[in-house]
C-alpha positions in Angstrom: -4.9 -12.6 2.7 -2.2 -14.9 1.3 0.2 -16.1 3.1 3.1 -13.9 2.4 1.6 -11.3 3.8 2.5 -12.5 6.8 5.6 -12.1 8.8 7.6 -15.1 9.7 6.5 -17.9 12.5 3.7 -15.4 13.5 -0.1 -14.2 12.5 0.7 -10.6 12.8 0.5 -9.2 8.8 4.0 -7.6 7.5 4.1 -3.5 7.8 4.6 -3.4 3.8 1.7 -4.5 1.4 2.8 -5.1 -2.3 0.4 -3.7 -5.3 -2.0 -6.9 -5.1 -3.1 -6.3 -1.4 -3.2 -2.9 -1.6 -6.0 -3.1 -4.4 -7.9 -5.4 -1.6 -7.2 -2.7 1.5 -8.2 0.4 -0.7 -11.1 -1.5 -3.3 -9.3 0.3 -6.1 -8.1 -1.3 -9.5 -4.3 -1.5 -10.5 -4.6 0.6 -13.4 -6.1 3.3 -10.2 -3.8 3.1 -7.8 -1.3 3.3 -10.5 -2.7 6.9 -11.6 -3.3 7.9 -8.3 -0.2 7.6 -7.3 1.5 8.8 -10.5 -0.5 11.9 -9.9 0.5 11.8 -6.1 -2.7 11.3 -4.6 -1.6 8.0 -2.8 0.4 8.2 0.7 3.7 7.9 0.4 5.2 4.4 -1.6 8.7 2.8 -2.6 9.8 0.6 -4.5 11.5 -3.0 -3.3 13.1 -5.1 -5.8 11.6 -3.1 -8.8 7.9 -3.9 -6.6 6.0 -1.1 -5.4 5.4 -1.3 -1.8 2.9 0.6 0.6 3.2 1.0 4.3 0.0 -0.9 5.4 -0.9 1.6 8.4 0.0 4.8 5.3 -3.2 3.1 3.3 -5.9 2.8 6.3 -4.7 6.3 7.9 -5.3 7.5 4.1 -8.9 5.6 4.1 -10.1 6.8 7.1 -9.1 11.1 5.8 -6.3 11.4 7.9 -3.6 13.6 7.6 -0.9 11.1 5.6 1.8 13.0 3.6 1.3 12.5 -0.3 4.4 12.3 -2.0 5.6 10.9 -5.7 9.3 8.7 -6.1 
């Protein structure tokens, strides 16, 4: 994981993951989790700074089939 995806002074990884990671947690390609979550089949996202973000815990819960609220912005 780079480096930024770390939270200051500490080893613990940030509650948010940006686009790039998020293709790494889920194995999908941009391009899918772009239509995916056009089409609201993602969990819930937002955007930071004009960067989508994803709440990291959001994208395992919606990995492992649980019950994560599916929402567009």
């Amino acid at each position: 994981m780079p480096a930024s995806a770390y939270a200051p002074q500490t080893n613990e990884p940030t509650p948010w993951v940006f686009v790039d990671e998020a293709m790494v947690i889920t194995g999908l390609a941009e391009v899918t989790l772009q239509r995916r979550r056009t089409n609201g089949q993602l969990p819930k996202w937002h955007k930071n700074a004009g960067r989508i973000i994803y709440r990291r815990q959001d994208l395992h819960d919606w990995m492992m089939g649980n019950d994560t609220s599916t929402t567009e912005e």
